[in-house]
N, C-alpha and C positions, 0 to 999 in steps of 0.2 A: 621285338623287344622295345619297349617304349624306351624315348628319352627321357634323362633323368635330369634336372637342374639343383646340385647341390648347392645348397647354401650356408656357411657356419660362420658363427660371430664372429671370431677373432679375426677373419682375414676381410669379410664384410664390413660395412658402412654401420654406423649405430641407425637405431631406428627413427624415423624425424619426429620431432617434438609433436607434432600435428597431430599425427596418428596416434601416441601416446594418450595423448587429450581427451581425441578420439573415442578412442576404448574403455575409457576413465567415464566418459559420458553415457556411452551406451551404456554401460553397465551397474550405472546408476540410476538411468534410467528405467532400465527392465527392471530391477530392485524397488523401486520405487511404483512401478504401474501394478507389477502382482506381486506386491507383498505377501497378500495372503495365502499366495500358492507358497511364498520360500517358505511362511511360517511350517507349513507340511511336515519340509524334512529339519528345520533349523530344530523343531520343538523336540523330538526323539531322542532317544536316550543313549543314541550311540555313541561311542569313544572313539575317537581317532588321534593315532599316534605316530604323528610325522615320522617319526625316527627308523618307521619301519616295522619292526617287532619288536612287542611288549613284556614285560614281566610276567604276563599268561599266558600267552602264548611263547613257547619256544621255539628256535629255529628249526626249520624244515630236515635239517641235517642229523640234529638231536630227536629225530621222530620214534618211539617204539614202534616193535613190530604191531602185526596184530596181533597176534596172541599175547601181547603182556595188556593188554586192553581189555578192561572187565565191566565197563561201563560205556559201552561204544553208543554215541547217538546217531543217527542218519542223517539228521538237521544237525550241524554245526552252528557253536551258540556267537563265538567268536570268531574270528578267521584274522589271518595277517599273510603279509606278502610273502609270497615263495622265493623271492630270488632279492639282492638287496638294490636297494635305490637307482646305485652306479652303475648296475649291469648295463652290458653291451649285447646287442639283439641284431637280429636276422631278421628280416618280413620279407613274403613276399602274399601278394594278393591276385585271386584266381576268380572270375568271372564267370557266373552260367548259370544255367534255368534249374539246377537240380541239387536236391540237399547232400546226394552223396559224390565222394568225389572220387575216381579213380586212382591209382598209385599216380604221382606227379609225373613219374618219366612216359607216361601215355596220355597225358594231356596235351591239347593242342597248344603251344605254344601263343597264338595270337589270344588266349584270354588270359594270359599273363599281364596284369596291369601295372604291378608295381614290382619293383626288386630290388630290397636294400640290406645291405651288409654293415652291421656298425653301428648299428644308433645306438645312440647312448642315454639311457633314462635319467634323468632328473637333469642333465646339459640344456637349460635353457635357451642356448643358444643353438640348438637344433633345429632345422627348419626345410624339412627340405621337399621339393615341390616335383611334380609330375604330370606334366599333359602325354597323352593320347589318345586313343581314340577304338573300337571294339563293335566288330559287326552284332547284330540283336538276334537270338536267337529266335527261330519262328514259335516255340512255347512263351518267350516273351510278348509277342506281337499278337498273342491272343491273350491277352488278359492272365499271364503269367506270372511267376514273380520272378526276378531278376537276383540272385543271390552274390552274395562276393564272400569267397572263400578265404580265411585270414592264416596265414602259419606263419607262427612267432616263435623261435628258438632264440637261447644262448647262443653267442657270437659261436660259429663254428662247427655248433652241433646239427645234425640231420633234421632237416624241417619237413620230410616226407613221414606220414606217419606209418607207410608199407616198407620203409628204409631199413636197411639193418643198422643196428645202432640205437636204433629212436628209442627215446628215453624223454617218458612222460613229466621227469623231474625235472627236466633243462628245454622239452619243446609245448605247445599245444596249439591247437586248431576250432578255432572257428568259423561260424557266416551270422551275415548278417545281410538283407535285404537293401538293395538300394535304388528301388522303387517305392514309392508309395501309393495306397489306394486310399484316395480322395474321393470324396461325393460330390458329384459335378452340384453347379450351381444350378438353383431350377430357374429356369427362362419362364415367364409368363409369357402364353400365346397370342399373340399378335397377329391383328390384320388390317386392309385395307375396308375401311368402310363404305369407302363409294370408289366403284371399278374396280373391287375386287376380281380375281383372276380366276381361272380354274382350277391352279394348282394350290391358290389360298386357300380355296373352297377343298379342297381335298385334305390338307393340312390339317384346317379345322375341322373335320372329320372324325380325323385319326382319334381313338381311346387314350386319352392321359394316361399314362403308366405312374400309377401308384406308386409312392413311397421314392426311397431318393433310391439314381443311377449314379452306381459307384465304377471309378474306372482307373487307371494305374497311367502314373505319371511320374515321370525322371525330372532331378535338376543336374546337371553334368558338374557340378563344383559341393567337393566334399573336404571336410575339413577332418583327418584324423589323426586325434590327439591321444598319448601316453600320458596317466596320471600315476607321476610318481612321488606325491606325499599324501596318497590316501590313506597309510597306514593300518592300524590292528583297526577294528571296526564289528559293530553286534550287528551279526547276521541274520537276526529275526527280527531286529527293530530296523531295518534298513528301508528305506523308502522306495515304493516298488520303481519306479524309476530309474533308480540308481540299480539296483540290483541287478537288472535285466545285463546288465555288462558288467556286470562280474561273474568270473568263471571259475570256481570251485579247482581244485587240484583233481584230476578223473581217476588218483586210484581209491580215492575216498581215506587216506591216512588219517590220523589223528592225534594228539598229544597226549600226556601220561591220561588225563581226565577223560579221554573218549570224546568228550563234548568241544573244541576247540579243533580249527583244520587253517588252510592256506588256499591261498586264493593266486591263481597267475595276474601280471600288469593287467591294471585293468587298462581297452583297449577303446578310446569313445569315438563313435562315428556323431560327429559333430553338423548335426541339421536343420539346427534351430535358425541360422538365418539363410535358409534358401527359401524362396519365394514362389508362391504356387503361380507366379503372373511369370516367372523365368522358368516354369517348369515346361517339359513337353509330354504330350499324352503320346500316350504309348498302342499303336495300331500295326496293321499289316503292314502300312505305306513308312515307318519308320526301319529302317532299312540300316543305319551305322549312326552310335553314338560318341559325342568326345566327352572326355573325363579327366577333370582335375582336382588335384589330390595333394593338401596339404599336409604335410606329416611331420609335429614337432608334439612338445611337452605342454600338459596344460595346467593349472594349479587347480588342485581340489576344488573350492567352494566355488570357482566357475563351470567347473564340471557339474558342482552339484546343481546349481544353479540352472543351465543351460538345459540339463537332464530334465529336472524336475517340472521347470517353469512349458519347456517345451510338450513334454508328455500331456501336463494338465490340458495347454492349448489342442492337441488334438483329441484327447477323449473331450473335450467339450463341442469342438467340431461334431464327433461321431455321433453325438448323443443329441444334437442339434437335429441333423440330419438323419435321423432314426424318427424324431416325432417325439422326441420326450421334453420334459419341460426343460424351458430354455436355461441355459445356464446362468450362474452369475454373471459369469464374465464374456458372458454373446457367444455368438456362432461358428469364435475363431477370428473372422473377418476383422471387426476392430483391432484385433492384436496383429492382424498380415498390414494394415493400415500402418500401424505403428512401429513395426519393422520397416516396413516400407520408407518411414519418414527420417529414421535413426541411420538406416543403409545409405539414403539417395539426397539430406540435406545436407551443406553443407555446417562441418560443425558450429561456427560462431553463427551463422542463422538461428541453429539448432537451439543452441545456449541462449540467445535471443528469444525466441518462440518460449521457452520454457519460464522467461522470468515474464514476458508478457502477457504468458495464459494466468498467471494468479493476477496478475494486475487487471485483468477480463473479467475475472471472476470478481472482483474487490469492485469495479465502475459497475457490473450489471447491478449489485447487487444496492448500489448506493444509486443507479438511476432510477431504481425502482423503488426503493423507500422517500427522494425527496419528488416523484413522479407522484405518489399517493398523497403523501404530504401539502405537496401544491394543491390538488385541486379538493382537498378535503379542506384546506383552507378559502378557497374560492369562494366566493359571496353573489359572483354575477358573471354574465356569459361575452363579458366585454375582450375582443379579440379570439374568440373560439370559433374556430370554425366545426361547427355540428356535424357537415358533412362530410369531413375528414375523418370524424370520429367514425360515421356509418359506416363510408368506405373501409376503416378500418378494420371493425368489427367484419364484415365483408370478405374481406382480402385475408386476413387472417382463417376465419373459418374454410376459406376454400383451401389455403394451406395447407388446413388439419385435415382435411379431408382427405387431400392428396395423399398426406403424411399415412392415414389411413388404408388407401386406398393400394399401397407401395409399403405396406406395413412388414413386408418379409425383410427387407432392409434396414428396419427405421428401429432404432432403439426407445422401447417407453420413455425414458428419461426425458429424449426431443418430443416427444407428444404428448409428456407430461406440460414441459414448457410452453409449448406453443398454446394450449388449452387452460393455462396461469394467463396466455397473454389477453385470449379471448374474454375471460372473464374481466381483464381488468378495466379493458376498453367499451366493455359493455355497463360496468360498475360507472364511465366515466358518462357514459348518456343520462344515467339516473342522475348526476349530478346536473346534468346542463339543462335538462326537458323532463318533465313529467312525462312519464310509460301508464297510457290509458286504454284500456278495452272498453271502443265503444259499441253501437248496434251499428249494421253496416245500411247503408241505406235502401232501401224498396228493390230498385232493381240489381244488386249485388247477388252475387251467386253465394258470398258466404254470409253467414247469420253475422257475425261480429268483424270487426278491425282494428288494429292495432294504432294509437294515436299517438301524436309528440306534442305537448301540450306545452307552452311556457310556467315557469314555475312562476314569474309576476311581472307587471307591465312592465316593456324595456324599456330603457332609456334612452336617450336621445342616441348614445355612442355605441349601446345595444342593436339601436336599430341599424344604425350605417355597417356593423359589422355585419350585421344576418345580410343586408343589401350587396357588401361586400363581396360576402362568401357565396349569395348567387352567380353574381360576377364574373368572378373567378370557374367556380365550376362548370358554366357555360362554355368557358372557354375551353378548360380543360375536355369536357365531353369534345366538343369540336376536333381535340386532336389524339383522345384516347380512344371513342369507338371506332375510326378509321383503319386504326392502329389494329384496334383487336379483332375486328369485323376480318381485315387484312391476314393475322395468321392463322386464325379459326380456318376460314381457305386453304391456304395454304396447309395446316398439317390436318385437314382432311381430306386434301387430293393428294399429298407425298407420304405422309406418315402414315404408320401401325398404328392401332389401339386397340385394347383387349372388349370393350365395348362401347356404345353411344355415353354410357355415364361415365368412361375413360377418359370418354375424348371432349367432353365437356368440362370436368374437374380437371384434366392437365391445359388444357388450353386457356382456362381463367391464369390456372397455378402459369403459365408461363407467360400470361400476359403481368401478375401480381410481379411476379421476379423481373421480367424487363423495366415495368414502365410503373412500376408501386414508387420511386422516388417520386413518380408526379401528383402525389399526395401531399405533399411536404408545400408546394404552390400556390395552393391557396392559403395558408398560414403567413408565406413571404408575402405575397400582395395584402392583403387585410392588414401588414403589420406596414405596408407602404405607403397604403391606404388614409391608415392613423397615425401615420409616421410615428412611430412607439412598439417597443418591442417588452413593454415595464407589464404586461398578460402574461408572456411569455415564461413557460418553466424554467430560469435559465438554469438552473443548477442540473436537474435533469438532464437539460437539452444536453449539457456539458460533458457529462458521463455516457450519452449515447454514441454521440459523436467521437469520442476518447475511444469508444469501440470499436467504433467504425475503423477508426486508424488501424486498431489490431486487427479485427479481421480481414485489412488488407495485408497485412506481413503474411497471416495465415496464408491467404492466396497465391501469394506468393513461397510457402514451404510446404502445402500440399497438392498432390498434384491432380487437374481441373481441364475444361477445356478452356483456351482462353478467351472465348466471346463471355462467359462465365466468372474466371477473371478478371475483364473488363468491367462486368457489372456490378463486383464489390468495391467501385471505385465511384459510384454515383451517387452513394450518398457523400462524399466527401464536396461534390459539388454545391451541395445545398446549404452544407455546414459552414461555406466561403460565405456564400451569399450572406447564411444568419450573422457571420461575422460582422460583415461591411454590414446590414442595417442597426446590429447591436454598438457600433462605432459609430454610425450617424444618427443615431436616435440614443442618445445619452440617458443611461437610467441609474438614479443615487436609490437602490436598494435602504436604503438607511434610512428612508422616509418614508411616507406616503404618496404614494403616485398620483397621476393626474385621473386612474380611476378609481382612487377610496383603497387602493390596495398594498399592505404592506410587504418589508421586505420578507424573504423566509429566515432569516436570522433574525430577525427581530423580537426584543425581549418584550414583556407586556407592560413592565415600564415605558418603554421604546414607542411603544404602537400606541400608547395614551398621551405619551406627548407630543408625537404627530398626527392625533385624532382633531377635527375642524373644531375651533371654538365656535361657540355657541354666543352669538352678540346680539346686542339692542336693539329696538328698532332705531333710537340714533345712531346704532353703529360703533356705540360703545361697548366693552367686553366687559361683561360682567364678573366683578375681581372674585363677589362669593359664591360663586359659581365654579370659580376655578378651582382645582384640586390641590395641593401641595405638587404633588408629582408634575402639573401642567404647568405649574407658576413659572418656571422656568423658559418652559416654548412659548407660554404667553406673552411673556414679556421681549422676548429673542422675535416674534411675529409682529408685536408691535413698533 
């Protein structure tokens, strides 16, 4: 007999405000991620009537026989509750591989899980909890299903349905499975590309097995809830979700109209936050599982809720994993992600994350409009570092490719982005260099090549930056190929990879993700260089870095390895540095800079009276020359 841990308000502790909050967050948040699945069942045309039973339906008690029934329908159009709100209930719950169940008193006592006298429906203060624990049947242990057998009577009446006594109108029985069969994740094959072994080589061998491997998986923590204000409700418009746990009254009665019948409590096995990463797969060497089991009251529209939003998450799974087209809302995965986060952060993180991700969304989108803005305004290539830009372009594409390449995980949306960011930085070369196709020379192996051509003689300040940013890149090769050379080796003598174009695209990709902040370095020195930081985007720069900041909170409320963690923390390094030179090189935005460049705020009144005058050869300004608008800064320069 398991032990049983009652728990009832009145003589308990109130519940702590935390947890309150808690639950108030979750559940605004899952409202809020799939709306579009609540709309499903919110949109229907069902009536529900807390009260119990409706004015069309009458009580179960007032039922005609059948024979005064002249219009009997099979499908019930309406239904309402069979017994009222405040009933007081029996359960007990029965464990095993087989849908039929023998008379109770010849069952084995050890798959007795739960046994409770008493509960009282719509007592929100009900709560009451059960750990133990239950050998696995060997039909479970091959890919079985695992059933639990529910018997729910009125306080007192016979919950056996071989009993003498038993009476359909006061008890009923069901199951419900509590296992589930999951589609394993598919593993991409992997091997050692140099010193592979004999049993790689056999491995790789082996025929890929088509299509997904589906396999049965337990979580030991079930939550099941009595909903006692579902009330009268239309049983054809009902959401198949919900439906699935409701259970018809079994002698099929019906009210004066034929068409209207009653429904027993409905009874929810509540699964929607266990975790397929807490689950255990279910084999021969599983041997005894434990089992806990919450059993209180739950209010409707979370039931509806839980029901509906949870169902949608697994036929979008199945349908994933069957090979059909992808769903709206992914493969399942993103929504175990975001249970994941709602479960395991803590709340005021939680709360935090939430108000920071619109403010992410609000900086990306305003770095990227005053990022275009800037250099659409630009007139010359003073302070650019070109080879940044390449590298960019570079480092970004091998990305996408990754991104590609690992595309069972990757959502469009992120390879939508990343392929917005390649084009923008490639937009940003057309600015700085003429892109020329020219003939390639005599002994070239190809007919043409591609050129970087200056768009017009530089300047003096032009040219110390291009000198610069050789400089710079010099050095940096000196301590990036060392670097890359170093774990190219390395995760080709320790790692897996699915092939040579694997192990070349992840190995860029993982040198971009360590050591991509040392891109940013030639920008700081060029701007150390000119002691002037007035080239610079700063308003952009502003907004990226603002990001930065968020996706380290991120890092810190999803969970990472943490050399990983670590690494969303480097660009914050850079972002000091720009601070201190943006504080030691003073820039009045509200002017004209020391290279012809104005601010980005700047009105075009603004920008015409901080444009050079035009003077004499004496040296005088010439006054009819001057504009109205400039008379002003003419005379202030004077």
């Amino acid at each position: 007999m398991p032990e049983v841990a009652q728990q009832r308000q009145g003589g308990a502790e109130a519940t702590p405000a935390n947890n309150r909050i808690q639950q108030a967050i979750q559940a605004i948040g899952i409202f809020f991620l799939v709306q579009f699945v609540v709309g499903q069942f919110l949109g229907n045309n069902s009536k529900t009537s807390p009260s119990g039973n409706s004015s069309t339906v009458p009580a179960f008690t007032d039922r005609p026989t059948e024979a005064e029934i002249s219009n009997y329908n099979t499908i019930p159009q309406t239904i309402a509750p069979i017994w009222p709100m405040n009933s007081s209930l029996d359960v007990s719950i029965y464990v095993g591989p087989s849908l039929v169940m023998p008379p109770l008193s010849s069952v084995d006592k050890d798959s007795l899980v739960l046994e409770e006298k008493d509960f009282r429906i719509g007592d929100w203060k009900e709560n009451r909890k059960v750990d133990t624990s239950f050998k696995v049947p060997w039909e479970v242990q091959n890919n079985g299903t695992l059933w639990a057998h529910f018997y729910v009577a009125l306080h007192g009446h016979p919950l056996d349905p071989a009993a003498k006594g038993y009476d359909v109108a006061k008890a009923y029985h069901f199951f419900h499975p509590l296992n589930q069969v999951i589609p394993k994740k598919k593993i991409a094959k992997t091997r050692k590309l140099v010193g592979s072994s004999d049993i790689d080589i056999e491995e790789e061998e082996k025929p890929e097995v088509s299509g997904p491997i589906w396999s049965s998986y337990y979580h030991p923590n079930f939550t099941m809830s009595f909903i006692p204000d579902s009330g009268t409700q239309s049983y054809v418009n009902m959401h198949p979700a919900i439906r699935q746990y409701v259970h018809l009254e079994s002698s099929g009665a019906r009210d004066d109209s034929g068409q209207n019948s009653w429904y027993y409590p409905i009874l929810f096995v509540n699964t929607f936050w266990q975790l397929r990463d807490h689950m255990t797969e279910l084999n021969s060497t599983v041997k005894e599982l434990p089992l806990h089991i919450n059993l209180n009251n739950l209010a409707n529209w979370k039931f509806s809720l839980y029901s509906s939003v949870g169902e949608g998450a697994k036929q979008s799974q199945k349908q994933a994993a069957s090979g059909g087209p992808m769903p709206a809302g992914g493969d399942g995965s993103e929504f175990e992600v975001f249970k994941s986060i709602l479960l395991d952060t803590n709340i005021y993180l939680l709360a935090t994350t939430a108000i920071v991700t619109v403010l992410h969304m609000v900086f990306e989108g305003l770095a990227f409009k005053s990022d275009i803005s800037h250099w659409r305004n630009k007139k010359d290539n003073v302070g650019i570092s070109f080879r940044t830009i390449l590298a960019n372009v570079f480092m970004q594409s091998v990305i996408f490719l990754y991104l590609v390449d690992n595309s069972d995980g990757t959502s469009w949306m992120i390879l939508f982005g990343q392929g917005m960011g390649i084009v923008l930085e490639a937009w940003k070369i057309t600015k700085t260099v003429d892109v020329r196709v020219r003939e390639a020379a005599p002994e070239s192996w190809l007919p043409y090549r591609v050129t970087f051509e200056d768009k017009h003689k530089l300047s003096e300040t032009e040219e110390k930056t291009k000198e610069y940013d050789q400089i710079a890149f010099r050095y940096l090769y000196m301590v990036a190929i060392p670097l890359l050379g170093a774990y190219a080796v390395y995760s080709l003598l320790y790692e897996t990879h699915k092939s040579w174009y694997s192990f070349v695209i992840t190995t860029l990709v993982g040198s971009v993700y360590a050591y991509g902040f040392l891109m940013m370095v030639p920008s700081l020195y060029i701007n150390y260089r000119l002691k002037s930081v007035a080239h610079m985007p700063a308003k952009a720069m502003t907004y990226k870095f603002l990001n930065t900041f968020i996706d380290d909170l991120f890092a810190f409320t999803i969970k990472m390895p943490t050399l990983h963690r670590l690494a969303t923390l480097r660009d914050d390094v850079i972002f000091f540095v720009y601070l201190y030179q943006a504080w030691a090189y003073k820039v009045d935005y509200t002017r004209v800079n020391e290279f012809g460049q104005g601010g980005d705020d700047e009105s075009k009144e603004e920008k015409l009276a901080s444009k050079p005058l035009s003077a004499a050869p004496d040296g005088k300004v010439d006054a009819a020359k001057v504009t109205g608008s400039e008379q002003p800064a003419a005379k202030k320069r004077k």
